[in-house]
ROMI-587524 format. One line per field, with one value per residue (C-alpha): residue in one letter; residue number from 0; x negated, y, z. Coordinates in steps of 0.1 Angstrom, whole numbers, plus 5000, padded with zeros to 4 digits. Last residue first. Layout:
! residues N
type: (a,...)
seq: (NUM,...)
east: (X,...)
north: (Y,...)
up: (Z,...)
! end
This chain:
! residues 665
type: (x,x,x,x,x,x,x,x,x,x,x,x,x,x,x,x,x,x,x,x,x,x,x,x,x,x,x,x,x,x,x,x,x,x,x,x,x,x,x,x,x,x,x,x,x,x,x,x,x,x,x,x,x,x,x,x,x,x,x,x,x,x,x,x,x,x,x,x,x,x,x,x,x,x,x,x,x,x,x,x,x,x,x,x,x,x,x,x,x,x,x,x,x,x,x,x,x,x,x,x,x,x,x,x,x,x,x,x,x,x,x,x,x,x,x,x,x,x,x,x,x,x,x,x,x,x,x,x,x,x,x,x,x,x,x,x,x,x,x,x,x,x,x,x,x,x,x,x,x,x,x,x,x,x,x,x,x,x,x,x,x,x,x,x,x,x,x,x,x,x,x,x,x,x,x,x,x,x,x,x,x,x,x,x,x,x,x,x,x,x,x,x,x,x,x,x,x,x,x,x,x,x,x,x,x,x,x,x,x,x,x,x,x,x,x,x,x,x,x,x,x,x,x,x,x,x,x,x,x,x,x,x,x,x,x,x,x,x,x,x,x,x,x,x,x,x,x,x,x,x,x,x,x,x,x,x,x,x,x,x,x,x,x,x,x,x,x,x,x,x,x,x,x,x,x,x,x,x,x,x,x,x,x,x,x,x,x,x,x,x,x,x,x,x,x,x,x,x,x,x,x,x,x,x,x,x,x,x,x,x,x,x,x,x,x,x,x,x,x,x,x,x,x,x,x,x,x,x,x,x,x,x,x,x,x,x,x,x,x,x,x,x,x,x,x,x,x,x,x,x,x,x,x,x,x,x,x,x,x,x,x,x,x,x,x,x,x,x,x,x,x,x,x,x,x,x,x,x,x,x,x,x,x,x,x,x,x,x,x,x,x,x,x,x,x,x,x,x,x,x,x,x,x,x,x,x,x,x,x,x,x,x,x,x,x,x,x,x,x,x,x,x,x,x,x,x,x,x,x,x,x,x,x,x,x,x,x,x,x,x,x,x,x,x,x,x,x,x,x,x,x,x,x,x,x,x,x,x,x,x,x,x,x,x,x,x,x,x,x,x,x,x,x,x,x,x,x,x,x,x,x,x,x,x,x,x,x,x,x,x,x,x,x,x,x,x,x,x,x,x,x,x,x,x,x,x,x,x,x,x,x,x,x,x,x,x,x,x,x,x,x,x,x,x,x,x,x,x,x,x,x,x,x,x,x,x,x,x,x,x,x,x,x,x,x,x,x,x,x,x,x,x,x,x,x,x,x,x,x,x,x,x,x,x,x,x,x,x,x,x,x,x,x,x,x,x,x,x,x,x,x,x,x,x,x,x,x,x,x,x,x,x,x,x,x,x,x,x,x,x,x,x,x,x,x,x,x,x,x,x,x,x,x,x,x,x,x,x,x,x,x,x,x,x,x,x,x,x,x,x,x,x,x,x,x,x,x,x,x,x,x,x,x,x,x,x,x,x,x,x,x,x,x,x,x,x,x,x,x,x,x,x,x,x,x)
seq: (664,663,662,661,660,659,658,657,656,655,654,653,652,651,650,649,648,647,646,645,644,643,642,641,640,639,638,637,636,635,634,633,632,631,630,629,628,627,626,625,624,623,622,621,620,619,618,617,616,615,614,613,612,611,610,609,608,607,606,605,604,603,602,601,600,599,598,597,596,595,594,593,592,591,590,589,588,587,586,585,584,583,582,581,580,579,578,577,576,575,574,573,572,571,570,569,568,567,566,565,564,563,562,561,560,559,558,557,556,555,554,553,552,551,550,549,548,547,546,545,544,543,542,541,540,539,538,537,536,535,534,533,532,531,530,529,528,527,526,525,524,523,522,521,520,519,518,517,516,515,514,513,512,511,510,509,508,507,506,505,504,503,502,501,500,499,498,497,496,495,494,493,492,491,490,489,488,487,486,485,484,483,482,481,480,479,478,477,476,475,474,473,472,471,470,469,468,467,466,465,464,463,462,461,460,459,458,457,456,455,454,453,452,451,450,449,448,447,446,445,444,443,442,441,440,439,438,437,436,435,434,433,432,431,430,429,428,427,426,425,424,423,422,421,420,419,418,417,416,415,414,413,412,411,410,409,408,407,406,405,404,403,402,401,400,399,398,397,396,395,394,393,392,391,390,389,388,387,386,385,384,383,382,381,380,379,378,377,376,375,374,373,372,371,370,369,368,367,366,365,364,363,362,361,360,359,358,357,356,355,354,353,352,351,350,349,348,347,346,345,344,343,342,341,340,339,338,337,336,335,334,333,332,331,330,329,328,327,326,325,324,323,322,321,320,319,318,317,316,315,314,313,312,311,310,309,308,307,306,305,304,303,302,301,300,299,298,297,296,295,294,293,292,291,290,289,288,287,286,285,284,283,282,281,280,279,278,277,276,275,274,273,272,271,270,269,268,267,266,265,264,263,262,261,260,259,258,257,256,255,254,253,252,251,250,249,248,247,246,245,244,243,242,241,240,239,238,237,236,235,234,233,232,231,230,229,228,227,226,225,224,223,222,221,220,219,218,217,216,215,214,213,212,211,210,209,208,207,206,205,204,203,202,201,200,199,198,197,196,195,194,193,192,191,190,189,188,187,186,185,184,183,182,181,180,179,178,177,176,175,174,173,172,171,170,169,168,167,166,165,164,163,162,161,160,159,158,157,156,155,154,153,152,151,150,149,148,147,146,145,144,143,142,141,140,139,138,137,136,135,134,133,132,131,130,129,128,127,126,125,124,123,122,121,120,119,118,117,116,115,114,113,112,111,110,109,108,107,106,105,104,103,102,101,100,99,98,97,96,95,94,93,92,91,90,89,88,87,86,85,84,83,82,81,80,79,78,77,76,75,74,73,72,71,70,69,68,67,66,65,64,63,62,61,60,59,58,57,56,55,54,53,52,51,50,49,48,47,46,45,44,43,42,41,40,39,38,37,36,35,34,33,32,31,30,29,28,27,26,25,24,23,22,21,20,19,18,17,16,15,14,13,12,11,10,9,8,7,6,5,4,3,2,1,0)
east: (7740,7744,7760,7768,7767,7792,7788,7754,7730,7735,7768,7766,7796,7821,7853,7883,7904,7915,7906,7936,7924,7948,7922,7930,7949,7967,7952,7981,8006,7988,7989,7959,7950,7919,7926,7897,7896,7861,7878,7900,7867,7855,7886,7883,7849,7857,7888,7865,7839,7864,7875,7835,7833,7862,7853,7820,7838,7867,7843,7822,7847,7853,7815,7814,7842,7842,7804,7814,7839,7871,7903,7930,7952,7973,8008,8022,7997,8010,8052,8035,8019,8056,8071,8047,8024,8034,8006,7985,7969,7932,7925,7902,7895,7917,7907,7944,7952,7978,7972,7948,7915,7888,7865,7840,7850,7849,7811,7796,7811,7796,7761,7760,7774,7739,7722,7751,7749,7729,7759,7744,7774,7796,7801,7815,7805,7823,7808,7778,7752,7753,7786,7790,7819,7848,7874,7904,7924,7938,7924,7947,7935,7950,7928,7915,7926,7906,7899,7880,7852,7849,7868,7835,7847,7854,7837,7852,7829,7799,7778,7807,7803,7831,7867,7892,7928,7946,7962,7945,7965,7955,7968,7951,7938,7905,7899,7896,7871,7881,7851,7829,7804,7792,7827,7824,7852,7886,7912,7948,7965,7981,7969,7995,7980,7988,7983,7977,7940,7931,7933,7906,7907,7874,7846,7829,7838,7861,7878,7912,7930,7966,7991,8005,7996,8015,8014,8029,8030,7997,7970,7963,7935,7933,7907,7878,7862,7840,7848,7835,7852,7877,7897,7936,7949,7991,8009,8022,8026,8048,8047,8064,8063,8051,8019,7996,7971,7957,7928,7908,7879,7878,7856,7872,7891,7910,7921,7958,7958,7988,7978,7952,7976,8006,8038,8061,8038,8056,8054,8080,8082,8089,8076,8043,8033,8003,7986,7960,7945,7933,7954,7945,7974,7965,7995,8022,8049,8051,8084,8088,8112,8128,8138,8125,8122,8097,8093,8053,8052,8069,8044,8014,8025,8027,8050,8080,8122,8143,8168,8201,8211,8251,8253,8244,8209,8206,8244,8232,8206,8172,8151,8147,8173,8171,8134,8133,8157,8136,8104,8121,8136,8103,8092,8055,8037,8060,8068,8103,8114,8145,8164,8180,8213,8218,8224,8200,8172,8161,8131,8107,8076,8050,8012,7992,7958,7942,7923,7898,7864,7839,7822,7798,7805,7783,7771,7743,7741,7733,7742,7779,7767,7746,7775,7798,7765,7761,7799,7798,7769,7785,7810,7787,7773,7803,7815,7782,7784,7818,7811,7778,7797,7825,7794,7780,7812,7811,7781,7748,7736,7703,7715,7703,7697,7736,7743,7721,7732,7767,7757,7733,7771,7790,7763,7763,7799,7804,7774,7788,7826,7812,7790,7820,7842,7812,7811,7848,7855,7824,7843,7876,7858,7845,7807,7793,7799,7764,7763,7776,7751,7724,7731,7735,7699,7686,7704,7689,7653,7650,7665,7649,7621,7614,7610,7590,7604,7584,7604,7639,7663,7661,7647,7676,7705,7708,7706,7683,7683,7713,7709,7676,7658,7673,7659,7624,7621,7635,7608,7582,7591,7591,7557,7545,7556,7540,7508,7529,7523,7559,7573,7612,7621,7617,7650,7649,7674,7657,7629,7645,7635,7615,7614,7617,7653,7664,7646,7656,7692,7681,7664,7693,7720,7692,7690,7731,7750,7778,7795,7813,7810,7770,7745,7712,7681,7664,7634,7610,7617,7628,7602,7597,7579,7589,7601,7592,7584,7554,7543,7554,7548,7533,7538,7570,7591,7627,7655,7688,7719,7748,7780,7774,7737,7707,7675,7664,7625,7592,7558,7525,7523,7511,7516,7528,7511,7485,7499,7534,7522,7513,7541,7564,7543,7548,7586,7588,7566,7592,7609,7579,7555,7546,7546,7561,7557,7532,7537,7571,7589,7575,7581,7617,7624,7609,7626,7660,7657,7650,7685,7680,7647,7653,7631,7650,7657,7656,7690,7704,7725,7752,7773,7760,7719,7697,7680,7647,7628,7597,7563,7549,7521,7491,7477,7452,7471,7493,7531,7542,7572,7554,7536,7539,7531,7505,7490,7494,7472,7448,7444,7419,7398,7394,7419,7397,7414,7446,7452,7433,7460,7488,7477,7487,7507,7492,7495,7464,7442,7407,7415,7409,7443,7455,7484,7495,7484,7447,7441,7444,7469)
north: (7042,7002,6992,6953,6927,6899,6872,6877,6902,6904,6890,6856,6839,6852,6826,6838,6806,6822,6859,6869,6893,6916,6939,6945,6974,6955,6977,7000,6971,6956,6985,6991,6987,7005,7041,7067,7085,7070,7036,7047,7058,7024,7003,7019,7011,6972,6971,6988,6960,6935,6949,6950,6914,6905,6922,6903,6866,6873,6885,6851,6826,6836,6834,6800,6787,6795,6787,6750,6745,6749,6722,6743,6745,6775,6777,6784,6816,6833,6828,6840,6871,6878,6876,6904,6888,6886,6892,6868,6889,6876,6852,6834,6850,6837,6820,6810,6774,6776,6753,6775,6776,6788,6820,6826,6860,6854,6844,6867,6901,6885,6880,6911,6931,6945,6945,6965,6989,7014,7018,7021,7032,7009,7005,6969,6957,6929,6910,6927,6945,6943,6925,6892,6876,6887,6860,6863,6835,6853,6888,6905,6931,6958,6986,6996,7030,7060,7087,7064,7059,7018,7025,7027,7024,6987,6983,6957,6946,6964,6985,6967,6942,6923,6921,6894,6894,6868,6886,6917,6932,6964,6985,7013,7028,7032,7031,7007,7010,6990,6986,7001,7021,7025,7008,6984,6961,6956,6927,6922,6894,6910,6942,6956,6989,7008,7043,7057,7061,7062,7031,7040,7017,7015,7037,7060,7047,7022,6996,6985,6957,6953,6922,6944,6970,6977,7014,7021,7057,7079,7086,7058,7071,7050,7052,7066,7098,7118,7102,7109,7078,7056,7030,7018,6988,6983,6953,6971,7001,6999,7032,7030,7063,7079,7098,7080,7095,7082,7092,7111,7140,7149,7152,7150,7115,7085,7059,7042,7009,6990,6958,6947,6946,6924,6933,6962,6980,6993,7023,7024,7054,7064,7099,7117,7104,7125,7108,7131,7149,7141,7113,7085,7065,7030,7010,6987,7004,7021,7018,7044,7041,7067,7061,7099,7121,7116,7144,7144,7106,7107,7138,7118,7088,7110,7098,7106,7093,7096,7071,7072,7042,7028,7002,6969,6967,6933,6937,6976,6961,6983,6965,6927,6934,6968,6972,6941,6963,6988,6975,6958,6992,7010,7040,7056,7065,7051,7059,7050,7071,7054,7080,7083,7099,7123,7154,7173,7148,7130,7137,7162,7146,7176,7163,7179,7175,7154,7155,7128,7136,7106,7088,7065,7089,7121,7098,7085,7120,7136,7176,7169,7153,7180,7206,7194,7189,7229,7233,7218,7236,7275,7265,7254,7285,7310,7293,7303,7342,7343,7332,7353,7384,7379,7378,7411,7422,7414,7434,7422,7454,7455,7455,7454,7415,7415,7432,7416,7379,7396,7407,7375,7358,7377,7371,7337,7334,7349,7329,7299,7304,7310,7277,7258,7275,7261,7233,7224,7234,7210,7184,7186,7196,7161,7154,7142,7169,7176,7207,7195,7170,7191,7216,7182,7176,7211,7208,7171,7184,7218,7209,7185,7174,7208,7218,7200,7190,7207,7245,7233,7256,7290,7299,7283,7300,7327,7296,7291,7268,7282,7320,7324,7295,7306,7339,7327,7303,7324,7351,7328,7313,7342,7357,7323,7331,7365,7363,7334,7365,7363,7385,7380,7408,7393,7390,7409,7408,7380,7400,7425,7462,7488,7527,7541,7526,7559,7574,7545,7559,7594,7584,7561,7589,7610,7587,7586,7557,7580,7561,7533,7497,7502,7488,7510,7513,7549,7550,7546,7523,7534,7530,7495,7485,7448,7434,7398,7419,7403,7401,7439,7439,7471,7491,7471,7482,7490,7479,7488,7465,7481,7473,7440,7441,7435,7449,7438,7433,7446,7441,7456,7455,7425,7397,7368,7333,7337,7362,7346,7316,7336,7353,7323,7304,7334,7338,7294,7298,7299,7267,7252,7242,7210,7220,7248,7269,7249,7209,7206,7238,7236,7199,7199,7231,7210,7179,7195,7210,7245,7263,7295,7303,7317,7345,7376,7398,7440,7455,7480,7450,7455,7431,7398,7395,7372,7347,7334,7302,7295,7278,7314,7322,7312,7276,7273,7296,7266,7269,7265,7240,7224,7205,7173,7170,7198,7172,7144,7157,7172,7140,7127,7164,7161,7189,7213,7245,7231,7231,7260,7277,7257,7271,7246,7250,7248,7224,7223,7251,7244,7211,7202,7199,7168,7158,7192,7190,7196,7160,7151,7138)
up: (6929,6929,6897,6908,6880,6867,6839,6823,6815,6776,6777,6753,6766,6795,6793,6816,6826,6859,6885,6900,6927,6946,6962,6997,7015,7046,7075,7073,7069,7096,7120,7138,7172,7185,7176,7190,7158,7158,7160,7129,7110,7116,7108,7076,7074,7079,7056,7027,7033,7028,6998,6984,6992,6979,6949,6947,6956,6926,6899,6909,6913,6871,6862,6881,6867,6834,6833,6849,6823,6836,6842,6861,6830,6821,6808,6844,6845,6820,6837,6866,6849,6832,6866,6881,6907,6947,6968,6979,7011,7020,7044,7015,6986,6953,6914,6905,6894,6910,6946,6950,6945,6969,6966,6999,7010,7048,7053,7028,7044,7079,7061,7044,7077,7083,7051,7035,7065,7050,7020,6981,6967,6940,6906,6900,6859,6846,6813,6819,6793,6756,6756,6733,6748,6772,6766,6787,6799,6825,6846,6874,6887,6917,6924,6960,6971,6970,6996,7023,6988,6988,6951,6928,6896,6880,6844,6820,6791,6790,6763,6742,6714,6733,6748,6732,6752,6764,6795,6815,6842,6853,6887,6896,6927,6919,6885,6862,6830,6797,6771,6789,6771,6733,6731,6698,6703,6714,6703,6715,6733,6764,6780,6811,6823,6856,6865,6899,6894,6859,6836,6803,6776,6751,6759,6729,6699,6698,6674,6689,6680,6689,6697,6726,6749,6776,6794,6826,6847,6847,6830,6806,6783,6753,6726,6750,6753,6727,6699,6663,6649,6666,6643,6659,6648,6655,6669,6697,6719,6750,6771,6803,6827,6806,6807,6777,6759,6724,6708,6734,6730,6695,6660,6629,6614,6639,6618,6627,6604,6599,6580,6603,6633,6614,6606,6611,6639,6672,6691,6724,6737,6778,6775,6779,6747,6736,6704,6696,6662,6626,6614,6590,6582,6563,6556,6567,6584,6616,6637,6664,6693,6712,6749,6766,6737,6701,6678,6685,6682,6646,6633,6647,6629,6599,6567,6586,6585,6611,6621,6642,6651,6658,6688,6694,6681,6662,6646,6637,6614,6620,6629,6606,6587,6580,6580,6555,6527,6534,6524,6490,6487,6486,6512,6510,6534,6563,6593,6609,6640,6657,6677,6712,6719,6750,6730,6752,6744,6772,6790,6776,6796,6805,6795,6822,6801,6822,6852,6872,6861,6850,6880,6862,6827,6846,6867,6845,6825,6856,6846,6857,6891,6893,6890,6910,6941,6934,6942,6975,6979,6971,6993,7020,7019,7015,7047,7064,7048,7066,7097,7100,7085,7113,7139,7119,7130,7166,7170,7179,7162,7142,7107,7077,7077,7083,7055,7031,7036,7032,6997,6986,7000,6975,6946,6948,6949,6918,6905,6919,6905,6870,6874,6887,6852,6829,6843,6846,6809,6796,6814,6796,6762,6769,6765,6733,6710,6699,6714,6745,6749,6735,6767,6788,6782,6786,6819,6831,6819,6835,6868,6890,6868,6853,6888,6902,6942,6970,6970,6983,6963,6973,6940,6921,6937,6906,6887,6853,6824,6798,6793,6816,6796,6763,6761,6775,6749,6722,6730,6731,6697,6684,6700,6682,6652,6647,6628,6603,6577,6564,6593,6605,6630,6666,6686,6718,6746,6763,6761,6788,6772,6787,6774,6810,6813,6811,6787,6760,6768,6759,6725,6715,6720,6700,6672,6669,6692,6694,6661,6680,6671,6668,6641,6641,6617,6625,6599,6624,6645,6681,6709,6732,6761,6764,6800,6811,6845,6849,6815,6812,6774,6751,6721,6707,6679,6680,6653,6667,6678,6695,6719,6733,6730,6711,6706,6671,6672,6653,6664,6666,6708,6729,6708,6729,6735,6763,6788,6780,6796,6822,6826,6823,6856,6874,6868,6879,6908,6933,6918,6921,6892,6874,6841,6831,6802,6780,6779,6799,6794,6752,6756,6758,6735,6707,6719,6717,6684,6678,6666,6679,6659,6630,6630,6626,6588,6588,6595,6565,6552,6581,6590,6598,6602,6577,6599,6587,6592,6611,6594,6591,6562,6560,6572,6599,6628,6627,6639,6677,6680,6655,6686,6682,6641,6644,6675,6652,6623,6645,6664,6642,6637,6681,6700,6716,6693,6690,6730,6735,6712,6729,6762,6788,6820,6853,6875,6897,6882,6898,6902,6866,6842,6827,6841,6835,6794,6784,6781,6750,6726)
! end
């Protein structure tokens, strides 16, 4: 490319966006090839006829044909703000910066375009552009074309509402009619780009933004980025919901405080109720903030999964069934008598169970689950179920495979957010293989209440095993693989206990959230004999903040945090609370040798040291806030929040970055 980009530009016209004509006409005859390549976005003026697409309209046949151009890809809209609209500006400069590039690019009269709205679309024709207004001056076609819900939208309805608005037109409600020529592509694009940059780029707040940060840097490229996201289906409907409802909520309040900003600018009283509106308009501020800093964190694609969003669907349990009994779900796609003579004996027998069983009969997992009440069990049966929706199980269930993992395959088909979510208060699922595709979130989502899973393989998509804060997980001998992220993430406040279980092929293996935030509570882990092998990144990942005073205390964290082993076996941090494990953890841990390998040993030592570390570090800013509170002796039951660490015989092999890492942010 040359040099006629922003970073290119002489210092007579620091910044400035370039003019993809100019651009095409210096360009050298060997980069010619590459720059029509780069910059299709913009057509050739050397080849007749237009390199754009057409759009035939819905409805009515009497409205000419569009460009095509809403569905540009995401580089194509990328450099068109970065190479030619944008640049390097200021917020403040962004309106100039567009009308001058449309200055160079767009047709200034000759051209036909639909003028849409929500009521009416009707073919006008353009006779002049207010660059600086990014208004069209428009007149009505000639013949009258018009598409209207109502019929009072005649010619001279039209006539007398183009009066009004003194014949101009918003270009963002323009869509250029479709010309063959290729004269009129560029005035297309240009349109679209300036359409879609005030639909999905732009704030109301944006100008008051601070003024010596670029623009496209700050806000451009992270929104056009989570714009494709969405459309591509990679960010969860749950999240997508929030942004779009805090952007709704900002506008709205936006607009209220622009109005109260306005009021007391017009007036010249020291009165007590511009005082009220002073209050008022400051509280509306540090709303509106609060909810800007939402929306970055959304639009960051980093911390967008770092910190994920903490709601759920509000699964509501049904309890028991009215009739008090509790049923046996048996799935199967197709039943023979071999198969259910084993069922009975081996499940089913009345002798086994000790009371009388009512059974239900289902060739759909999903079916089984959704008919399931508080105590139900569902047997699935050997075979390949492929199931296009979400397991909700909001009540204690028990799901169990007849046989083996690899020969009772649930396979996840169409595009989703979660897999499997789990409320209950305690959810066993075993012996069952569960296949992600299209995935937005993880495989398992544990929300809330106890979920133990059991001799099963999972094979992810997105992230592998989510444990929110609150919830707990018990994960004993099962397989997971391919997570494009984590392969389990804890959050704070939860409780996961990980026993003989195979994690690898992941982005990373086990990601801990931050939890040194005063609101959260540190998470409870328990890792045994656990082989976490062949990760991208990390075998464990701890997400934490960057705190000033790291430096300071390093040294005194360091000191009190060195691992030791007990007399267990068990990898612990010294002075810190052993709290009493669950009696199936002990019974693990029994089994267990205290001979290591050195790598064992030194990756397991490790996990334990770094989230001693952090817990300690937690105790000391509690203590902190409680000195500022003016409290000088804490309770110790209060003060007693550490991480309960059991860290023995894990084996990390060939992770990417190693053993353990720190996500600083």
């Amino acid at each position: 490319m040359d040099g006629s980009g922003p970073q290119g530009q002489g210092q007579g016209q620091p910044g400035r966006a370039a003019d993809p004509r100019e651009r095409a006409e210096e360009a050298k005859p060997d980069q010619l090839q590459e720059d029509e390549d780069i910059s299709s976005d913009y057509g050739s003026r050397d080849k007749p006829g237009t390199a754009l697409g057409r759009t035939v309209p819905d409805g009515n046949a009497l409205l000419p044909d569009i460009f095509h151009t809403d569905r540009l890809l995401f580089y194509e809209r990328f450099k068109a703000y970065q190479d030619y609209i944008l640049a390097d500006c200021k917020a403040s400069e962004v309106k100039e910066f567009i009308a001058e590039y449309l200055e160079k690019v767009l047709e200034p009269s000759g051209w036909q375009a639909v003028w849409r709205t929500n009521v009416f679309e009707v073919v006008v024709e353009v006779v002049d552009v207010e660059y600086w207004a990014l208004k069209a001056v428009v007149r009505l076609s000639e013949p009258f074309l018009c598409e209207a819900q109502v019929s009072t939208f005649t010619l001279e309805c039209m006539q007398e509402l183009l009066e009004l608005k003194e014949r101009q037109i918003p270009l963002r409600e323009l869509w250029v009619v479709y010309d063959e020529s290729g004269e009129f592509d560029q005035t297309a694009l240009a349109v679209e780009h300036v359409r879609f940059f005030y639909q999905h780029i732009w704030r109301s707040w944006d100008e008051e933004e601070e003024d010596d940060l670029d623009y496209f840097v700050r806000c451009v490229e992270p929104r056009l980025r989570l714009h494709y996201d969405i459309l591509e289906h990679r960010v969860p409907s749950g999240l997508v919901a929030d942004y779009q409802n805090y952007l709704s909520q900002g506008e709205e309040l936006y607009r209220k405080f622009l109005d109260v900003r306005n009021s007391i600018s017009s007036s010249d009283s020291d009165s007590e109720v511009e005082n009220v509106s002073m209050v008022e308009g400051l509280q509306l501020y540090e709303k509106i903030e609060h909810l800007k800093q939402k929306l970055k964190l959304i639009e960051n694609p980093l911390l967008r999964y770092v910190f994920g969003y903490q709601k759920y669907s509000g699964l509501q349990a049904k309890g028991q069934r009215p009739t008090g009994t509790k049923i046996t779900h048996v799935v199967s796609s197709t039943m023979m008598a071999g198969l259910l003579q084993s069922l009975i004996r081996d499940k089913l027998c009345p002798e086994s169970c000790g009371e009388e069983l009512e059974i239900q009969f289902h060739n759909d997992p999903l079916a089984a689950v959704s008919a399931c009440y508080e105590g139900d069990t569902v047997i699935i049966c050997p075979g390949h179920y492929v199931v296009d929706g979400v397991f909700c199980i909001a009540d204690s269930v028990e799901l169990e495979g007849y046989g083996l993992p690899d020969d009772i395959v649930i396979e996840k088909q169409g595009k989703g957010d979660n897999f499997v979510d789990c409320t209950g208060a305690n959810v066993k699922i075993s012996n069952l293989k569960l296949i992600q595709h299209d995935a937005v979130e993880g495989i398992l989502s544990v929300h809330q209440g106890k979920t133990t899973l059991e001799n099963c393989v999972l094979q992810c998509e997105t992230t592998g095993i989510t444990v929110r804060t609150s919830a707990e997980l018990l994960m004993k001998n099962s397989d997971l693989y391919g997570a494009k992220g984590a392969g389990v993430e804890i959050y704070p406040g939860s409780t996961c206990t990980l026993l003989d279980n195979g994690i690898h092929h992941c982005k990373e293996g086990i990601l801990i959230k931050n939890f040194l935030d005063e609101r959260y509570e540190i998470p409870k882990i328990s890792m045994v004999n656990n082989m976490i092998h062949n990760n991208e990144g990390y075998g464990v990942v701890l997400v934490k903040p960057t705190i000033a005073s790291d430096v300071e205390d390093a040294s005194a964290v360091k000191g009190n945090t060195q691992p030791t082993l007990s007399g267990d076996g068990r990898a612990c941090v010294e002075g810190f609370r052993q709290e009493e494990l669950p009696e199936c953890v002990t019974d693990e841990l029994e089994l267990y040798e205290q001979i290591e390998t050195s790598e064992q040993t030194e990756g397991n030592y490790e996990i334990a040291n770094e989230l001693g570390a952090a817990s300690v570090k937690k105790n000391q800013m509690h203590k902190k806030r409680l000195s500022k509170l003016g409290i000088t002796e804490a309770d110790d039951n209060l003060m007693s929040q550490e991480v309960f660490v059991s860290i023995v015989g894990n084996q990390f092999k060939w992770n990417g970055k190693g053993s353990f890492g720190t996500f600083l942010f």
